[in-house]
PDB file of N, CA, C and O in Angstrom:
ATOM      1  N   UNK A   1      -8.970   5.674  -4.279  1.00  0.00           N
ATOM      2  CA  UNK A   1      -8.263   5.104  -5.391  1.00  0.00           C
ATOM      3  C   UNK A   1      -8.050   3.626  -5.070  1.00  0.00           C
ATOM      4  O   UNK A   1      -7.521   3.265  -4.019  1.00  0.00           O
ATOM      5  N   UNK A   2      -8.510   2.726  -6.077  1.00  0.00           N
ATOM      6  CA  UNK A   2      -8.313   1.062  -5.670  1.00  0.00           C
ATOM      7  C   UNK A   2      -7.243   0.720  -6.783  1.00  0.00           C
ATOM      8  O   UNK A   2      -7.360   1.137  -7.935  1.00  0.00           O
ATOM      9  N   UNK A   3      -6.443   0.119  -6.460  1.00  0.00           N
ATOM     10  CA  UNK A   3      -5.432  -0.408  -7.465  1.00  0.00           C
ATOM     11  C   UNK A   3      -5.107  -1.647  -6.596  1.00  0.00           C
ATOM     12  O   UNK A   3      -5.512  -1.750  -5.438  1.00  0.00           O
ATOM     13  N   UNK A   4      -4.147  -2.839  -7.389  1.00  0.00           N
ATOM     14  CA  UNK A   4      -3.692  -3.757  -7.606  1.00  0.00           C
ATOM     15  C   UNK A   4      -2.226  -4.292  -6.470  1.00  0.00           C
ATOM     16  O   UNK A   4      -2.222  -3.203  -5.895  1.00  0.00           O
ATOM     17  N   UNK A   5      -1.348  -4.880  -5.931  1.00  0.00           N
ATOM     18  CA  UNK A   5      -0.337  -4.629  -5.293  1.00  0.00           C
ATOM     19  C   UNK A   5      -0.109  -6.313  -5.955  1.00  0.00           C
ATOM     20  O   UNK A   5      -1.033  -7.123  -5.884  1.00  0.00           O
ATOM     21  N   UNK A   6       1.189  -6.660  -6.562  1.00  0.00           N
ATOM     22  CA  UNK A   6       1.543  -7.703  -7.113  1.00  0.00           C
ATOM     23  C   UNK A   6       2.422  -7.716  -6.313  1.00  0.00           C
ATOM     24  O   UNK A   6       2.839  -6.663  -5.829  1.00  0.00           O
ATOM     25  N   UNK A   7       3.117  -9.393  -5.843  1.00  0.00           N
ATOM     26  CA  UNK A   7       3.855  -9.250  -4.955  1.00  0.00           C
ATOM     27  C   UNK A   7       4.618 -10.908  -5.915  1.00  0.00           C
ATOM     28  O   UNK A   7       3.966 -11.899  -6.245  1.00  0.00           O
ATOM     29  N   UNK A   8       5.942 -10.699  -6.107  1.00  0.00           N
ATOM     30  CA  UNK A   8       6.664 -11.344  -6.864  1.00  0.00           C
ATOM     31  C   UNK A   8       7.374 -12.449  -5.996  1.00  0.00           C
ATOM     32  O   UNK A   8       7.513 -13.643  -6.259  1.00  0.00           O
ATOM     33  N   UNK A   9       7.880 -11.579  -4.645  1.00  0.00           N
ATOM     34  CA  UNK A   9       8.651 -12.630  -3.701  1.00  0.00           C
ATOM     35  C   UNK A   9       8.334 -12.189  -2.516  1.00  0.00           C
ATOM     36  O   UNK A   9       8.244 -10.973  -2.344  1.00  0.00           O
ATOM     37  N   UNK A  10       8.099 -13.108  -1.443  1.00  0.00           N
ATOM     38  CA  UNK A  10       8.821 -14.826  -1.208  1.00  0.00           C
ATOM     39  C   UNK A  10       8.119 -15.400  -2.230  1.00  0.00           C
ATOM     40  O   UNK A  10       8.650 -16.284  -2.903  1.00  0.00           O
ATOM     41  N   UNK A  11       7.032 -15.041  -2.441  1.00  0.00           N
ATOM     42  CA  UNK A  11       5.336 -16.171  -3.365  1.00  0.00           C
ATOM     43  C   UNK A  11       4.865 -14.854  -4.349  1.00  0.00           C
ATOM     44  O   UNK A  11       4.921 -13.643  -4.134  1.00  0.00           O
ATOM     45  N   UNK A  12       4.542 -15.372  -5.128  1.00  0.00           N
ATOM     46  CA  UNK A  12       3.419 -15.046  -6.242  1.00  0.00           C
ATOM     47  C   UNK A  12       2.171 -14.477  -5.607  1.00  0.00           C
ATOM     48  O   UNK A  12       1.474 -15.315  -5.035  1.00  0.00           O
ATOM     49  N   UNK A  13       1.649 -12.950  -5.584  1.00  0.00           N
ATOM     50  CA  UNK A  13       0.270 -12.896  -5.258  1.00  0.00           C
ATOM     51  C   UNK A  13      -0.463 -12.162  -5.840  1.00  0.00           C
ATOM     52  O   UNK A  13      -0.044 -12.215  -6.997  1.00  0.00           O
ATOM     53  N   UNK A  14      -1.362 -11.443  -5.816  1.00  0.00           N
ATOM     54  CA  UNK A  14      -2.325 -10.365  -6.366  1.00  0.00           C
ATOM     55  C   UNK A  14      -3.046  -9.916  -4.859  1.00  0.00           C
ATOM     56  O   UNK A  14      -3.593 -10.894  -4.350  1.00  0.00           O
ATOM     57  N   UNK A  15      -3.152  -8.845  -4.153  1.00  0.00           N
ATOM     58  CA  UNK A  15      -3.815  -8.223  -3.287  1.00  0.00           C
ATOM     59  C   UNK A  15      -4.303  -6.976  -4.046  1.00  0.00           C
ATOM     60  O   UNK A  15      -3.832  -6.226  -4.901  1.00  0.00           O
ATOM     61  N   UNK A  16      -5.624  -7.099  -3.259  1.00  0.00           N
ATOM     62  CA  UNK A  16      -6.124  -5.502  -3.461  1.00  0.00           C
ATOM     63  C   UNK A  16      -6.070  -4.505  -3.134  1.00  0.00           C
ATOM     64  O   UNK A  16      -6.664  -4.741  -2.082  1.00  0.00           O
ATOM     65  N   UNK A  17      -5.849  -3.359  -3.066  1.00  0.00           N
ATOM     66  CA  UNK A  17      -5.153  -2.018  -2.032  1.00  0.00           C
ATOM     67  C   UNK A  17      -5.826  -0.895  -2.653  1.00  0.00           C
ATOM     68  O   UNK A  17      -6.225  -0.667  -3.795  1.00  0.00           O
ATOM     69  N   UNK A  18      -5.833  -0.064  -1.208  1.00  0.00           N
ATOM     70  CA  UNK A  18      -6.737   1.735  -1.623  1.00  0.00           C
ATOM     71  C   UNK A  18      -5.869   2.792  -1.155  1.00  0.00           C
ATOM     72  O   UNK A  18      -4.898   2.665  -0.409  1.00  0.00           O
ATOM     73  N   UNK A  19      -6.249   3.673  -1.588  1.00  0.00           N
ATOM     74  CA  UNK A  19      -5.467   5.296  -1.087  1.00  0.00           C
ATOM     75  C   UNK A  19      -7.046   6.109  -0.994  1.00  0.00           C
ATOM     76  O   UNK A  19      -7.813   6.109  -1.957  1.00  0.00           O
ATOM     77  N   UNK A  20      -7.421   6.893   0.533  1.00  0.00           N
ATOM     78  CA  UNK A  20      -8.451   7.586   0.629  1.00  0.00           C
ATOM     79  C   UNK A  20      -7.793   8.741   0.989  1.00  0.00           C
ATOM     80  O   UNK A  20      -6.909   8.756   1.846  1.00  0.00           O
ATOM     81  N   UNK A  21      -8.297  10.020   0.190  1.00  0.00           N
ATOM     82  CA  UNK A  21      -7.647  10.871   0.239  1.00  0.00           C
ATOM     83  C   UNK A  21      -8.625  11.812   1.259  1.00  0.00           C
ATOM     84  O   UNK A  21      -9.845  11.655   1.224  1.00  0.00           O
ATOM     85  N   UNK A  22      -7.998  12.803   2.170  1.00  0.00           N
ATOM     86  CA  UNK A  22      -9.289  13.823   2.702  1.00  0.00           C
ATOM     87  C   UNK A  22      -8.065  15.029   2.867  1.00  0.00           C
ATOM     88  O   UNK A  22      -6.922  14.902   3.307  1.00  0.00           O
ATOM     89  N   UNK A  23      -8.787  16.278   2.324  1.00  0.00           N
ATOM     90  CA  UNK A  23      -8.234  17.266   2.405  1.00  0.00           C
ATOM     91  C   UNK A  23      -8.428  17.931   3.854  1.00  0.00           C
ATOM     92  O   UNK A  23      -9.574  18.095   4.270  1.00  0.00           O
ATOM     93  N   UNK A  24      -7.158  18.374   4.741  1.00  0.00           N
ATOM     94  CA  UNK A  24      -7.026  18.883   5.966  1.00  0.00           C
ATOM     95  C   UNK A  24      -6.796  20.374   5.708  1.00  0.00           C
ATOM     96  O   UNK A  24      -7.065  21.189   6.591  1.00  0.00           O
ATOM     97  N   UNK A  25      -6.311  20.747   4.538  1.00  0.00           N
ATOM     98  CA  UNK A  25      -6.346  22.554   4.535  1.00  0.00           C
ATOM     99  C   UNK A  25      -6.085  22.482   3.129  1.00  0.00           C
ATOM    100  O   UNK A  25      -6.325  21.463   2.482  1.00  0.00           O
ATOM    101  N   UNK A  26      -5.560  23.618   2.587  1.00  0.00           N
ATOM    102  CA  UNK A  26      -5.248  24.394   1.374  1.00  0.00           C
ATOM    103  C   UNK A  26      -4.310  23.593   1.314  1.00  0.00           C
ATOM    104  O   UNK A  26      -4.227  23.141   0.172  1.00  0.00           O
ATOM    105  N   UNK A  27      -3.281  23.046   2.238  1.00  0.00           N
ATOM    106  CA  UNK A  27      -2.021  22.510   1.696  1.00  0.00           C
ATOM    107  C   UNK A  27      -1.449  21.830   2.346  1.00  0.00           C
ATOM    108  O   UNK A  27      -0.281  21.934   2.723  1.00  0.00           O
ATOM    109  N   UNK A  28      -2.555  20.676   2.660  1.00  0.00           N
ATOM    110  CA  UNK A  28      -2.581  19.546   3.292  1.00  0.00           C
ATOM    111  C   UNK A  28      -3.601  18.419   3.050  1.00  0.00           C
ATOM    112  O   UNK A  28      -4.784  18.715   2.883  1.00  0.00           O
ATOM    113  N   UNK A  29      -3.186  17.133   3.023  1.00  0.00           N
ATOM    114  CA  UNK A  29      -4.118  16.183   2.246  1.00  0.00           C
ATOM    115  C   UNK A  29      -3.839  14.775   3.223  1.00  0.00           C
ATOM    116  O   UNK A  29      -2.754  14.212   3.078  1.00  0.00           O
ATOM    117  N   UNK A  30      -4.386  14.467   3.771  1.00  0.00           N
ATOM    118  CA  UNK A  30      -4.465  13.255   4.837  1.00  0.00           C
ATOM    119  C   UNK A  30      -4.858  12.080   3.970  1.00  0.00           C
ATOM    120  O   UNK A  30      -5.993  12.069   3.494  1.00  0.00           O
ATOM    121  N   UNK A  31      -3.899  10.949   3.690  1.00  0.00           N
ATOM    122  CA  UNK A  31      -4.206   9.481   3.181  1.00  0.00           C
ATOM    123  C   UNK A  31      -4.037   8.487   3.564  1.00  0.00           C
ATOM    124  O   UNK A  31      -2.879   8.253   3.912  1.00  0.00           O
ATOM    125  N   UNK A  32      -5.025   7.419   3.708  1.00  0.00           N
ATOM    126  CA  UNK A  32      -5.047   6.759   4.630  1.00  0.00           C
ATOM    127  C   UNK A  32      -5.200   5.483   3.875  1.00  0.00           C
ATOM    128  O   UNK A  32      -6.310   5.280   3.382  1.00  0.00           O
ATOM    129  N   UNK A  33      -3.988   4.324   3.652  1.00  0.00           N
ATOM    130  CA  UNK A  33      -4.109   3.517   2.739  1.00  0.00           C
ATOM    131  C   UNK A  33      -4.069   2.144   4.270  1.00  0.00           C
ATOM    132  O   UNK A  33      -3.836   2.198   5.478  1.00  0.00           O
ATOM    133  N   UNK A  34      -4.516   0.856   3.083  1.00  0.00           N
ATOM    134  CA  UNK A  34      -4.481  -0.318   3.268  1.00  0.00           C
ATOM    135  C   UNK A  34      -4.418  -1.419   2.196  1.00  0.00           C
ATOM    136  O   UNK A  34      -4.377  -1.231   0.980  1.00  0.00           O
ATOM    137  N   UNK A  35      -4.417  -2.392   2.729  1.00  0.00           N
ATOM    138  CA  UNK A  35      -5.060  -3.706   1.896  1.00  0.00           C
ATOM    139  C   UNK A  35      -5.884  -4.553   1.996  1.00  0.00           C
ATOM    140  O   UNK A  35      -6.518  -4.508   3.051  1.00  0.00           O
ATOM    141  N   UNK A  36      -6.249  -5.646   1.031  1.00  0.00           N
ATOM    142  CA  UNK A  36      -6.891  -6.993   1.452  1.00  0.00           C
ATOM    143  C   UNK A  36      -6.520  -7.604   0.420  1.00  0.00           C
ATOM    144  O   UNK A  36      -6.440  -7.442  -0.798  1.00  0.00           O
ATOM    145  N   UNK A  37      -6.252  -8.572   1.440  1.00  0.00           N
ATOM    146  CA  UNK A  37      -5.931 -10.071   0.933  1.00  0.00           C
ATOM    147  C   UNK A  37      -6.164 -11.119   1.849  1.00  0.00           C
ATOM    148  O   UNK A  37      -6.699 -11.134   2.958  1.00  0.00           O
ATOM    149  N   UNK A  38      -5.520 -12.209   0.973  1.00  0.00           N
ATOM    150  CA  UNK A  38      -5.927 -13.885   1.665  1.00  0.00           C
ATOM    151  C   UNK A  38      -4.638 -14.436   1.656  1.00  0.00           C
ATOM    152  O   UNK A  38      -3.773 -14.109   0.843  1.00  0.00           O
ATOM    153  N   UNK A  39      -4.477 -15.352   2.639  1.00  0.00           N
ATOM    154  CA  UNK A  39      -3.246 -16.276   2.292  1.00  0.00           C
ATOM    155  C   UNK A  39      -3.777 -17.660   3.074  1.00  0.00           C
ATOM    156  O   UNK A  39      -4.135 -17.918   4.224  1.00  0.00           O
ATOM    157  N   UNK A  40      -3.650 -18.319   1.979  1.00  0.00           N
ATOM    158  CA  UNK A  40      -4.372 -19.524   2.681  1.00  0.00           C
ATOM    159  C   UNK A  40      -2.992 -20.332   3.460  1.00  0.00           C
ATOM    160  O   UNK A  40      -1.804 -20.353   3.141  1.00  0.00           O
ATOM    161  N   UNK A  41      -3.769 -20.996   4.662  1.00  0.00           N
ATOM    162  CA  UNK A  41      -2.631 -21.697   5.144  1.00  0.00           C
ATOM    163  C   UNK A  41      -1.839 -23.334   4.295  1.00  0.00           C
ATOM    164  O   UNK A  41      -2.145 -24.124   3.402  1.00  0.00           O
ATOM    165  N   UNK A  42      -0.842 -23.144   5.158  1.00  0.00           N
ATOM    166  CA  UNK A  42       0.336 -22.666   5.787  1.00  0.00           C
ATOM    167  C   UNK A  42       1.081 -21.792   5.506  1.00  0.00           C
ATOM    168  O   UNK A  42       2.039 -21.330   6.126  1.00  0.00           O
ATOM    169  N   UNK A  43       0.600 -21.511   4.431  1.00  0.00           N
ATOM    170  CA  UNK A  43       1.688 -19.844   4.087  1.00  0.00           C
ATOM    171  C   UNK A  43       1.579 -18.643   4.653  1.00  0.00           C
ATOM    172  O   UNK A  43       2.192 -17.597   4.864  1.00  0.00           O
ATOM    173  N   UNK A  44       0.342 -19.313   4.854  1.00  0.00           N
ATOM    174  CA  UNK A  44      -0.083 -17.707   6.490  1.00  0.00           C
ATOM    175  C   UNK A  44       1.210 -17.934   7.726  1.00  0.00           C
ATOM    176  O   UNK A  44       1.536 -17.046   8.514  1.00  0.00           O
ATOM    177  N   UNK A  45       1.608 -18.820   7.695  1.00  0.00           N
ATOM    178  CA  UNK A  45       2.221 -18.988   8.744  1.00  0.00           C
ATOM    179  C   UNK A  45       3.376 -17.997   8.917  1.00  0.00           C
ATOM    180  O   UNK A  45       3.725 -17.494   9.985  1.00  0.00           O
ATOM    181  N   UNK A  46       4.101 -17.717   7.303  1.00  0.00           N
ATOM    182  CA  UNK A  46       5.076 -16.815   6.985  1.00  0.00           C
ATOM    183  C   UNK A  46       5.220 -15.696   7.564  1.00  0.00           C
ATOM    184  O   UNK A  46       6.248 -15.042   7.741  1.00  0.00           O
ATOM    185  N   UNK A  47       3.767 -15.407   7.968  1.00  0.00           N
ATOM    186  CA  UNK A  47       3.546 -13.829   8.223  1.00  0.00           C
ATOM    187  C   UNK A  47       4.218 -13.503  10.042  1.00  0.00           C
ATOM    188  O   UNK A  47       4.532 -12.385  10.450  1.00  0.00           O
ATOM    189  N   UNK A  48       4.290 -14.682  10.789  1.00  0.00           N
ATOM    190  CA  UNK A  48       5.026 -14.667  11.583  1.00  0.00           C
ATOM    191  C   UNK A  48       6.551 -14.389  11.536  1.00  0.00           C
ATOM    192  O   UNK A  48       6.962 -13.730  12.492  1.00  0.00           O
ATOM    193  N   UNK A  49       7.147 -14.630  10.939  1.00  0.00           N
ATOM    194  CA  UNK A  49       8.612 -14.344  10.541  1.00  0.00           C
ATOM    195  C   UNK A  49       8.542 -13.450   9.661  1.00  0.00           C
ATOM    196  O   UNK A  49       9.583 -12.808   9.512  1.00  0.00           O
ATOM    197  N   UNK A  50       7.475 -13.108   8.863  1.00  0.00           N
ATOM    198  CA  UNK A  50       7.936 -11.534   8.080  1.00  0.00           C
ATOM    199  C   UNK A  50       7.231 -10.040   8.570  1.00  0.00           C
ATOM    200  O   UNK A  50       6.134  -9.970   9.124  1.00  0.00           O
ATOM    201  N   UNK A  51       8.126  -8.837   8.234  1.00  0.00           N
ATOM    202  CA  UNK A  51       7.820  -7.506   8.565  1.00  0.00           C
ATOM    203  C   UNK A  51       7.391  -7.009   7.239  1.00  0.00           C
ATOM    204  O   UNK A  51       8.057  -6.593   6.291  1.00  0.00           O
ATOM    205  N   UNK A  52       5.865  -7.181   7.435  1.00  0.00           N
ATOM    206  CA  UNK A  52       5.231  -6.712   5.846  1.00  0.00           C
ATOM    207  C   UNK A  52       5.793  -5.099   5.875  1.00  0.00           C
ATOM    208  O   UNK A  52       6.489  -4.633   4.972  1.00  0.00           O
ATOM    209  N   UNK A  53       5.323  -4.266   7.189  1.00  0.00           N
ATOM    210  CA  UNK A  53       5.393  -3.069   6.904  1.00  0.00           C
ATOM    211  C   UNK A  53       6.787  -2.599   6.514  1.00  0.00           C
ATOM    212  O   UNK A  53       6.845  -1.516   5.933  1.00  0.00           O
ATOM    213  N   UNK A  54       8.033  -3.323   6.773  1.00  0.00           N
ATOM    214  CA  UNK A  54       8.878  -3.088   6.028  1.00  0.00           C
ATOM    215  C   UNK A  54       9.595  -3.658   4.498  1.00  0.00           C
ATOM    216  O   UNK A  54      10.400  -3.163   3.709  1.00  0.00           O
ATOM    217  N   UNK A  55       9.103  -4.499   4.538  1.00  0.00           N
ATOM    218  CA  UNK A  55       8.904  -4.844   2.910  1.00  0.00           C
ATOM    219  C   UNK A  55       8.198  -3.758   2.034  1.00  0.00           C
ATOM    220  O   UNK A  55       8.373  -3.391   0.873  1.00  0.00           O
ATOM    221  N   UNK A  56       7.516  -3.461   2.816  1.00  0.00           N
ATOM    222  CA  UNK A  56       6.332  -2.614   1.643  1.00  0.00           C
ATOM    223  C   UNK A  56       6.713  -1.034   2.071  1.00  0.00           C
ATOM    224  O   UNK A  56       6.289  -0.117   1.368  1.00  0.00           O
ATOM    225  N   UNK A  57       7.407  -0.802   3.077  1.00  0.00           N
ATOM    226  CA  UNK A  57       7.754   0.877   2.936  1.00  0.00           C
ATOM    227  C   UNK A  57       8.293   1.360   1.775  1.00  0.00           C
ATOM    228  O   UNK A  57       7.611   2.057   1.023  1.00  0.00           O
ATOM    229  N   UNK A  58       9.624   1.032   1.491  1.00  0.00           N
ATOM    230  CA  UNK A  58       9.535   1.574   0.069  1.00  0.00           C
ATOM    231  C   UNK A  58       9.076   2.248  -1.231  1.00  0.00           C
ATOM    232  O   UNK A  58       9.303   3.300  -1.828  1.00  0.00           O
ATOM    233  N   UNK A  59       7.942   0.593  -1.469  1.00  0.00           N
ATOM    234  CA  UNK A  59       7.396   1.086  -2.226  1.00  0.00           C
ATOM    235  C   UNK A  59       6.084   1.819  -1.813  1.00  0.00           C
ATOM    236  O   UNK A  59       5.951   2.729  -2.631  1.00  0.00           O
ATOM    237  N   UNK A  60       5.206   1.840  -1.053  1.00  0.00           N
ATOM    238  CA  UNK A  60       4.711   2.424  -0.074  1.00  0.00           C
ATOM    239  C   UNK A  60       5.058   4.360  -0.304  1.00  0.00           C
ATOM    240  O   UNK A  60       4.316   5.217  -0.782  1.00  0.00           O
ATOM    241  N   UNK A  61       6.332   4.475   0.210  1.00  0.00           N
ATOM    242  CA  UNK A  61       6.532   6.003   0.211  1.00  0.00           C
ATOM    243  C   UNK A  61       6.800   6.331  -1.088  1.00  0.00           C
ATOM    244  O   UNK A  61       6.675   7.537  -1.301  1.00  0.00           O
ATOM    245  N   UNK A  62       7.126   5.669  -2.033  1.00  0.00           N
ATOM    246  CA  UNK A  62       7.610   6.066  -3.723  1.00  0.00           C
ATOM    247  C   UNK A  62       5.769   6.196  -4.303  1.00  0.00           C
ATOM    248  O   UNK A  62       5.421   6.943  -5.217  1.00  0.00           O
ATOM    249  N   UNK A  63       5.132   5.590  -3.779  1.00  0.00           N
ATOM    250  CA  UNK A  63       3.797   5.938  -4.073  1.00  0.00           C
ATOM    251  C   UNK A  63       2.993   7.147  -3.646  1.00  0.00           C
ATOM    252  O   UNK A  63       2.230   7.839  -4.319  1.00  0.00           O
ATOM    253  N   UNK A  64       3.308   7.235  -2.489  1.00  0.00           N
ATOM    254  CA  UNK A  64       2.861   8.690  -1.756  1.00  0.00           C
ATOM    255  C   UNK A  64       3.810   9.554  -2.302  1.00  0.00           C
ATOM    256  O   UNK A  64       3.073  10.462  -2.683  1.00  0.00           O
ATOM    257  N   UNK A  65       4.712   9.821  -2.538  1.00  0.00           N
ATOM    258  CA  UNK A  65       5.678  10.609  -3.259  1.00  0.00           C
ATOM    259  C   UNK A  65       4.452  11.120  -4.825  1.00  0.00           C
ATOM    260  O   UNK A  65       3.832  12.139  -5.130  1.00  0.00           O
ATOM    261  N   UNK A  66       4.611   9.890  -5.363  1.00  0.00           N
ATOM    262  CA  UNK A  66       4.093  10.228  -6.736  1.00  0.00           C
ATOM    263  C   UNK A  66       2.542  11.017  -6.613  1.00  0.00           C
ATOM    264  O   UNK A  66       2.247  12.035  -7.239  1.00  0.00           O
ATOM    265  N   UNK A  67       1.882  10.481  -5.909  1.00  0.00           N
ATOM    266  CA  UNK A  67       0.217  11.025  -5.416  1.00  0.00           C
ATOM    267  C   UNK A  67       0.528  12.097  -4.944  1.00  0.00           C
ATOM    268  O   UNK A  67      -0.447  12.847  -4.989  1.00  0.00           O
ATOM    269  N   UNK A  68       1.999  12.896  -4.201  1.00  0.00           N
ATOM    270  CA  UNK A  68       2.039  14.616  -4.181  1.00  0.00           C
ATOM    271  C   UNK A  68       2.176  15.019  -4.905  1.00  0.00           C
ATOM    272  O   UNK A  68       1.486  16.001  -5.179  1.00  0.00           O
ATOM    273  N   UNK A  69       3.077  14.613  -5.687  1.00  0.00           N
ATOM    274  CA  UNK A  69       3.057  15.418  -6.782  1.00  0.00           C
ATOM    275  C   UNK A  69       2.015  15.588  -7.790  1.00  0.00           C
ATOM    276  O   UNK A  69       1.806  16.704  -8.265  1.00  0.00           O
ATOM    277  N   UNK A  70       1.173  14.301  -8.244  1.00  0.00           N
ATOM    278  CA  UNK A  70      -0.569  14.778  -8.601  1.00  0.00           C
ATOM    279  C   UNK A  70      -1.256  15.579  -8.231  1.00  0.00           C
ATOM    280  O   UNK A  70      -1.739  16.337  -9.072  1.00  0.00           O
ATOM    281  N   UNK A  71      -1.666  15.790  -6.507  1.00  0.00           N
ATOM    282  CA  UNK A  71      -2.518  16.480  -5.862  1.00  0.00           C
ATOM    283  C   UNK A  71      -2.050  17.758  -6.080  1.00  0.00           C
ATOM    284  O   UNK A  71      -2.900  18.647  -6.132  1.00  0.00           O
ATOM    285  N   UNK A  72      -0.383  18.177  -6.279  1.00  0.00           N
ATOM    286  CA  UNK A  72       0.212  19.571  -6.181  1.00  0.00           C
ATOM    287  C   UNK A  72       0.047  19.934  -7.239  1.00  0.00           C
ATOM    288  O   UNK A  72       0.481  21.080  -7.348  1.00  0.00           O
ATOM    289  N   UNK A  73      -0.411  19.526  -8.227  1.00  0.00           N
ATOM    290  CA  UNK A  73      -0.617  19.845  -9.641  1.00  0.00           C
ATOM    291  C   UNK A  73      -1.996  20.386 -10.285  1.00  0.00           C
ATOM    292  O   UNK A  73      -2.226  20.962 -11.348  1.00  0.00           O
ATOM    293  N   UNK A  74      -3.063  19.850  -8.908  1.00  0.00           N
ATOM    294  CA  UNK A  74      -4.277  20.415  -8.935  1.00  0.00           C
ATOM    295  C   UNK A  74      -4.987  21.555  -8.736  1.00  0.00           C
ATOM    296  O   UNK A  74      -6.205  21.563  -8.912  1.00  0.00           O
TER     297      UNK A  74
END
């Protein structure tokens, strides 16, 4: 699944992001997400002082949340 990840603050962005799904049993589903993007410098620099992976847990698990409940519906 490829979708979109808009990111409003600190900056304005558009990244691209996936969810690969692989089924491990009857009732189990292994997903293995990422991204890509660019940040041109000096704003790359930001990435030193910020914790993407906690910025993005949130919404992150409210997404995997919603994709169980799809897959459980199948």
């Amino acid at each position: 699944m490829d979708f979109e990840i808009r990111f409003k603050k600190p900056f304005e962005s558009t990244d691209y992001a996936y969810m690969i799904t692989e089924s491990n049993s009857d009732s189990k589903t292994k997903v293995k997400w990422g991204f890509k993007g660019r940040m041109p410098y000096p704003t790359n620099l930001m990435l030193v002082f910020m914790d993407m992976e906690k910025m993005l847990a949130p919404d992150l698990q409210n997404g995997l949340e919603n994709l169980k409940g799809i897959l459980e519906k199948m």
